[in-house]
C-alpha positions as CSV (number, residue, x, y, z in Angstrom):
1,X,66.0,50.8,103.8
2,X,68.2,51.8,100.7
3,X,67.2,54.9,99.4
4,X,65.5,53.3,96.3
5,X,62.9,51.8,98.2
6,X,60.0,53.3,101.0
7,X,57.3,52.2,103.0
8,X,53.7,53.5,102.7
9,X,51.9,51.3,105.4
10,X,52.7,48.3,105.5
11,X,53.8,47.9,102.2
12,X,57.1,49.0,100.4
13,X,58.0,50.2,97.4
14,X,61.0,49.7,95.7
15,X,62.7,47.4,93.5
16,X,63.1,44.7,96.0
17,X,59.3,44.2,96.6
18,X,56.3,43.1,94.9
19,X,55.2,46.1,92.5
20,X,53.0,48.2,94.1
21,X,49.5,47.7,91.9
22,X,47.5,50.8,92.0
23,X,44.0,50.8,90.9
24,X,43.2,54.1,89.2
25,X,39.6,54.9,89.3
26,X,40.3,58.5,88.5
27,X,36.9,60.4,87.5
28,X,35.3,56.8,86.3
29,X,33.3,57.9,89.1
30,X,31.3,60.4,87.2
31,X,31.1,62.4,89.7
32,X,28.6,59.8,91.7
33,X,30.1,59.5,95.1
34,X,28.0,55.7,95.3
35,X,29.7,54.4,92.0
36,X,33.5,55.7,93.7
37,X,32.4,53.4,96.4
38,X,31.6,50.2,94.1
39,X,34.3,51.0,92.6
40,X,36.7,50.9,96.1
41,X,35.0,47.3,96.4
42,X,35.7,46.1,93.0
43,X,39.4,47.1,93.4
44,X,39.5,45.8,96.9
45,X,38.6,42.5,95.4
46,X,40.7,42.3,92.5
47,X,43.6,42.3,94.7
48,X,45.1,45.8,93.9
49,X,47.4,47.5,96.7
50,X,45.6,51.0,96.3
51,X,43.2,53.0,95.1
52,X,43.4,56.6,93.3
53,X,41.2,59.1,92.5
54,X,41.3,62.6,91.4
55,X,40.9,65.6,94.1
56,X,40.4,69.0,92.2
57,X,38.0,72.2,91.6
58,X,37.0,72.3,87.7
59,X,37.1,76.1,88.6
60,X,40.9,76.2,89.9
61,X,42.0,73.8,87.4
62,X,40.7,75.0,84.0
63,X,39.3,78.1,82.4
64,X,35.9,78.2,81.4
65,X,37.0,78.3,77.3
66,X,39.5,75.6,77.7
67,X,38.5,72.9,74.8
68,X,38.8,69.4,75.4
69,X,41.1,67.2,74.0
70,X,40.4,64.9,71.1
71,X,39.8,61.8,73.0
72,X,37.4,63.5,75.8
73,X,35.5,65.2,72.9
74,X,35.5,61.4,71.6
75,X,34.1,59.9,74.4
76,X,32.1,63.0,76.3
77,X,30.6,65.0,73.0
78,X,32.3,68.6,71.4
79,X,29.4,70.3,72.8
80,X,30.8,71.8,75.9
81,X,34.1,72.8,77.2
82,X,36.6,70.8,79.9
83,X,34.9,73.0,82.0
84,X,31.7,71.9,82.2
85,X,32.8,68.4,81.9
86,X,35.0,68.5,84.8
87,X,32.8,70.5,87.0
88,X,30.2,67.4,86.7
89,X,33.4,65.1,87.8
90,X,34.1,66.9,91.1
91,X,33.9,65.2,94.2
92,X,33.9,67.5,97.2
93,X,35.9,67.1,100.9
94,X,32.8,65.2,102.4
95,X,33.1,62.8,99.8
96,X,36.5,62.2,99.5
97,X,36.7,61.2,103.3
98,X,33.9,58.5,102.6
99,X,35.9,57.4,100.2
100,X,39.1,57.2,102.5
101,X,36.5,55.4,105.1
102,X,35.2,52.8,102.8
103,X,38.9,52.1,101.7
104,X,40.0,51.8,105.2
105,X,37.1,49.2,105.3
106,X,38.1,47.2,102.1
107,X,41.5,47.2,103.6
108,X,43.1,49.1,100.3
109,X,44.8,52.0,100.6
110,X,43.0,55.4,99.3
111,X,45.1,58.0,98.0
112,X,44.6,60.6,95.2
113,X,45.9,63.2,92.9
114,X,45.9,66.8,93.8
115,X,45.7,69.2,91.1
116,X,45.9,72.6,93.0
117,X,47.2,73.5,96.3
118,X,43.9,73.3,98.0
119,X,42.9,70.4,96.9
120,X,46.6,69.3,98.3
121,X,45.7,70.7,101.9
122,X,42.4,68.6,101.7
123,X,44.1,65.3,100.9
124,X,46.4,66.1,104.2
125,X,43.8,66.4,106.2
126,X,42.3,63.4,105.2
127,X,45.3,61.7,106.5
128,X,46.5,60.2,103.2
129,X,50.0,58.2,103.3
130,X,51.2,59.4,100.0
131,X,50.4,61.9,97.2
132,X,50.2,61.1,93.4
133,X,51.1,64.2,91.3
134,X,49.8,63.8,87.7
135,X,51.7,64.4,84.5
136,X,50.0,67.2,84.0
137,X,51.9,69.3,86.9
138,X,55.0,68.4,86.3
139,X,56.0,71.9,84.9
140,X,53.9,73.4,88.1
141,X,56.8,74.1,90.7
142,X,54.4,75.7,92.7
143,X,52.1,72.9,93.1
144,X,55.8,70.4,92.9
145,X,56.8,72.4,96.0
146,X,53.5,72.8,98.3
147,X,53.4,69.0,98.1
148,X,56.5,68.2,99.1
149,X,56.9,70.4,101.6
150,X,54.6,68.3,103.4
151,X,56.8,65.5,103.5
152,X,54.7,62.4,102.7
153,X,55.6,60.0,99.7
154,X,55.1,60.9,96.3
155,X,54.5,59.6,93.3
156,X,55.1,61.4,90.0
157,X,53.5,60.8,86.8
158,X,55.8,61.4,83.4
159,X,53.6,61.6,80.6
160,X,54.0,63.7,78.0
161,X,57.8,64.8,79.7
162,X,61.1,65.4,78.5
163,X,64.0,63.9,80.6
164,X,65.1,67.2,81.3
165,X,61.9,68.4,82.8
166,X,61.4,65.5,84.7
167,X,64.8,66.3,86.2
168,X,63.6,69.6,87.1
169,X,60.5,68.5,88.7
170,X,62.5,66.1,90.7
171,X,64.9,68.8,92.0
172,X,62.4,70.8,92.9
173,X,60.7,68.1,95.5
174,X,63.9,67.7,96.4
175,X,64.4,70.6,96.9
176,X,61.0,71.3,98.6
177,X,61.4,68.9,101.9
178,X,63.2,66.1,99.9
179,X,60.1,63.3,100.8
180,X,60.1,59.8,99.5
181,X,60.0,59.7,95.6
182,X,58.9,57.4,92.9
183,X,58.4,57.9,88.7
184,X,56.2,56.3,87.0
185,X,56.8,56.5,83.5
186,X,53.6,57.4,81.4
187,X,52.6,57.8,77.9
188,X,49.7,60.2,78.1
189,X,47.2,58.9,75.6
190,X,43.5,57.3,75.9
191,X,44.1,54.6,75.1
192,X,48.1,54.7,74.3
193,X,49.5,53.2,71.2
194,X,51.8,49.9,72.4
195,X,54.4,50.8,69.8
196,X,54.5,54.6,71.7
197,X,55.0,52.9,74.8
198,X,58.9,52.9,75.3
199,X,59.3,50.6,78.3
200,X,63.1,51.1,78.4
201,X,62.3,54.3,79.4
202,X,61.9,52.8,82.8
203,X,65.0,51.8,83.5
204,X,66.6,55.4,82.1
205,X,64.4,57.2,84.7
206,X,66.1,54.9,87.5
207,X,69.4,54.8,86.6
208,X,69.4,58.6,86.0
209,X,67.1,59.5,89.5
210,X,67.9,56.5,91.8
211,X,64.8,56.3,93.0
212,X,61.5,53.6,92.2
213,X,60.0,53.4,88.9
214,X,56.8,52.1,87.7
215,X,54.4,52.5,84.9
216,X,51.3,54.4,84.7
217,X,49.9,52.1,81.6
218,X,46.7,53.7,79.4
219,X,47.4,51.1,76.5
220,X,44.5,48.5,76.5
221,X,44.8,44.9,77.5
222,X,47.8,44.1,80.6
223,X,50.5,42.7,78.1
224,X,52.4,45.7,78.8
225,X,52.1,46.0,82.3
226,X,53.2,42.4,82.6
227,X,56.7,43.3,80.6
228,X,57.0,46.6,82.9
229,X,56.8,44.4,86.1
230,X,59.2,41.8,84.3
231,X,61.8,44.7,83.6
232,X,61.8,45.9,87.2
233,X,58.7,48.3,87.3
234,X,58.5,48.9,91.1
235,X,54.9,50.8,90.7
236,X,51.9,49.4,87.9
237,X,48.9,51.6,87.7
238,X,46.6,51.0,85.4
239,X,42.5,52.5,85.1
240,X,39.8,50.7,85.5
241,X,35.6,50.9,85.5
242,X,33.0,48.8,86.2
243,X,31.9,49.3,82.4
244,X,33.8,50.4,79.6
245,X,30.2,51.7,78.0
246,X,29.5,53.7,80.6
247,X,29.6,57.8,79.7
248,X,32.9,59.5,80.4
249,X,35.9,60.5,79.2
250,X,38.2,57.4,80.4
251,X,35.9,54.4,80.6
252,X,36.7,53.1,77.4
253,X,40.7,53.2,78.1
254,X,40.3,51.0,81.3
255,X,40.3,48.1,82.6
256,X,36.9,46.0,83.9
257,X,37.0,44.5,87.7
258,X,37.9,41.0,86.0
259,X,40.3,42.2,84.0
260,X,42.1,44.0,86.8
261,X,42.0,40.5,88.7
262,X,43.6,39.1,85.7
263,X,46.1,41.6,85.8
264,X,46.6,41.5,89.8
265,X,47.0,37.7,89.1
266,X,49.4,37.9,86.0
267,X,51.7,39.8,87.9
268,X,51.9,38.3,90.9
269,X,52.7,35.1,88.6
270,X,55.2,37.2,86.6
271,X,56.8,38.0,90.0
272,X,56.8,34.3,91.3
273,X,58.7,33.5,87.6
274,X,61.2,35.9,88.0
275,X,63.2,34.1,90.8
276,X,66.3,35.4,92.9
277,X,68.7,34.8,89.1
278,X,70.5,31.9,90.7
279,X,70.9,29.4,87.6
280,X,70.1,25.7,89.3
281,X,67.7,22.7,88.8
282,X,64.6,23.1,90.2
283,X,62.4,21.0,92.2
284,X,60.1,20.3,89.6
285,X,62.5,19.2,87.4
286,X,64.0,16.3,89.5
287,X,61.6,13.6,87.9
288,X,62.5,15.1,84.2
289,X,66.4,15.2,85.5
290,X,66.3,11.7,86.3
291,X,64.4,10.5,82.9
292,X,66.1,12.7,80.5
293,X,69.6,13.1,81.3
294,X,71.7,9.6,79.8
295,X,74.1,7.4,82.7
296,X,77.1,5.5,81.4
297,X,75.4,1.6,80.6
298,X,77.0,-1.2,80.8
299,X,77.7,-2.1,76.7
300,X,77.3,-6.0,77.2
301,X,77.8,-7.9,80.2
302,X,80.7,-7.0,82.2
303,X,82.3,-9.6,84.9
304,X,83.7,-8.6,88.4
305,X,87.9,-7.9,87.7
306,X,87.4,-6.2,84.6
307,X,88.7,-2.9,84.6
308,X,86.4,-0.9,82.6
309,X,86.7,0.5,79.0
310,X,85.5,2.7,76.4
311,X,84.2,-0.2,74.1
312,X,82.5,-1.7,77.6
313,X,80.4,1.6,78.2
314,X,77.4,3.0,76.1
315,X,75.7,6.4,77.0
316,X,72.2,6.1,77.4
317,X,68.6,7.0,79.7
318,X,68.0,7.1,82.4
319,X,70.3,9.5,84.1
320,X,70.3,7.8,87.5
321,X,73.7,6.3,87.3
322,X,77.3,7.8,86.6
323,X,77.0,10.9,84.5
324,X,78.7,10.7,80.9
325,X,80.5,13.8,82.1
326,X,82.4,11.8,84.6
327,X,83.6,9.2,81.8
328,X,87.5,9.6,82.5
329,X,86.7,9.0,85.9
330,X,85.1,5.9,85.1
331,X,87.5,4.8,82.8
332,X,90.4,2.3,84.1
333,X,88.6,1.5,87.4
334,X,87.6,-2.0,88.3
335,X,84.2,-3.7,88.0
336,X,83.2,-4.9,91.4
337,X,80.1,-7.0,90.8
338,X,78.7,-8.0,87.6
339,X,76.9,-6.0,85.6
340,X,74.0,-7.4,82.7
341,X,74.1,-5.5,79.1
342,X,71.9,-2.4,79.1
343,X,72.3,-2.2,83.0
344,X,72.9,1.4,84.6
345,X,76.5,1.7,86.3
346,X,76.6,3.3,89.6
347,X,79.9,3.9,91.4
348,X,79.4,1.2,93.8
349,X,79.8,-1.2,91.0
350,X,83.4,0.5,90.6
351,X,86.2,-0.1,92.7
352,X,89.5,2.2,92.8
353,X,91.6,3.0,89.5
């Protein structure tokens, strides 16, 4: 395996593979362990690879006078603090290991994003194959090193990130154990403008790291998600609800269950289009080949002896006879058997120059 690629289960993750489609429920939970688990099902049938949530304490994470950014206070009401809000959003150790069981049952993979050490150690000894660091830590070397140093997979989140401090953050996991990496580039707004979105950044984060890079998409709709995966996104993940009315701070930049099939099934088609780059007619086309393209014609009717010339030959459909682009071969070689006006020449109707 090069080292721009890595397996997580069965599945590998790299520019040579299928992306790796991640279903981000995130806190669309709200903090109801039974609507997590319809919402396991709902990406389990979509099609996506995985499923994320979010593993933190409201009190590790935030102070109890940090405000809320404009599009939570949007969405969730000015009238209390992140704290508050977040502290309804939790979802304890018990519940997170339902959650890893009903995955495991669905046959998706569970995985989730740690936002303080201890919520780290808990998603280790859940048994989880990889770890998703949010955009959020990526100037927390402290929280960049504890997770690498366990030496599963990671996947790190961009938003909001200079290139210079994403190169930091990648030489500290590397420094930290040196696991499996992968970027996902990110524009960290609720929804994200499309114009903000900056796919090309994808392919700076690889050529500069070397490692997989995907796209962790909050613009609405899938159109950009479909042009990440047809620039080389290794990675898509994208949030999603079961109803973008439904109270919270991320519902309404998410996807619905059918729209994540639609996206599952766009880019699985996108991926099929792609091709290996070859440039060569295609099955499909061999019925269109044979009507479209023009064969040299006979230009009135020729008798056997005559050695064929330009005046004797017209170009026109079908194109199951000589091709025009083998004219000068034609030309100068000897009719064999008569040929009718209009009629298609074939090289069995030549003989030798």
């Amino acid at each position: 395996m090069s080292l721009a690629s890595f397996r997580v289960g069965d599945r590998v993750i790299g520019a040579a593979a299928p992306a790796f489609l991640v279903a981000e429920a995130g806190v669309n939970h709200n903090g109801d362990p039974a609507l997590a688990r319809r919402l396991i099902a709902a990406a389990a049938a979509a099609g996506a690879d995985a499923v994320k949530f979010q593993t933190f304490r409201a009190e590790a994470l935030v102070t109890r006078h940090a405000p809320k950014a404009a599009y939570q206070a949007e969405t969730t009401g000015s009238g209390e603090g992140q704290w508050e809000m977040l502290g309804r959003l939790e979802l304890g150790p018990e519940a997170h290991a339902a959650l890893r069981d009903e995955s495991a049952k669905r046959g998706i993979l569970f995985f989730s994003s740690p936002f303080d050490e201890a919520s780290a150690d808990t998603l280790e000894a859940l048994g989880v194959a990889l770890f998703k660091l949010p955009s959020g830590e990526i100037t927390n070397p402290r929280l960049l090193r504890h997770v690498a140093a366990k030496g599963r997979p990671i996947i790190l989140s961009t938003g909001m990130s200079t290139l210079d401090e994403v190169a930091a953050a990648v030489a500290v996991i590397r420094g930290a154990g040196d696991p499996p990496l992968a970027l996902l580039h990110c524009v960290s707004a609720y929804p994200a403008p499309a114009e903000e979105t900056n796919l090309r950044a994808v392919d700076t984060l690889r050529e500069r790291f070397g490692c997989p890079v995907g796209l962790s998409d909050h613009t609405t709709g899938i159109e950009i998600a479909l042009a990440a995966v047809a620039r080389g996104a290794a990675i898509v993940e994208k949030h999603f609800t079961l109803d973008k009315g439904l109270p919270g701070p991320d519902h309404r930049a998410s996807l619905e269950p059918d729209e994540l099939a639609g996206l599952v099934r766009a880019v699985r088609r996108v991926e099929a289009a792609l091709g290996d780059g070859e440039k060569r007619p295609m099955p499909s086309e061999a019925d269109t080949r044979r009507v479209a393209r023009k064969s040299l014609v006979a230009a009135r009717a020729i008798r056997p002896g005559e050695r064929l010339t330009a005046d004797l030959i017209a170009v026109k459909r079908p194109g199951t006879g000589i091709s025009p682009a083998d004219l000068d071969r034609a030309l100068g070689r000897t009719v064999v058997r008569a040929l009718a006006a209009d009629e298609v020449i074939d090289w069995a109707a030549l003989g030798d120059a």
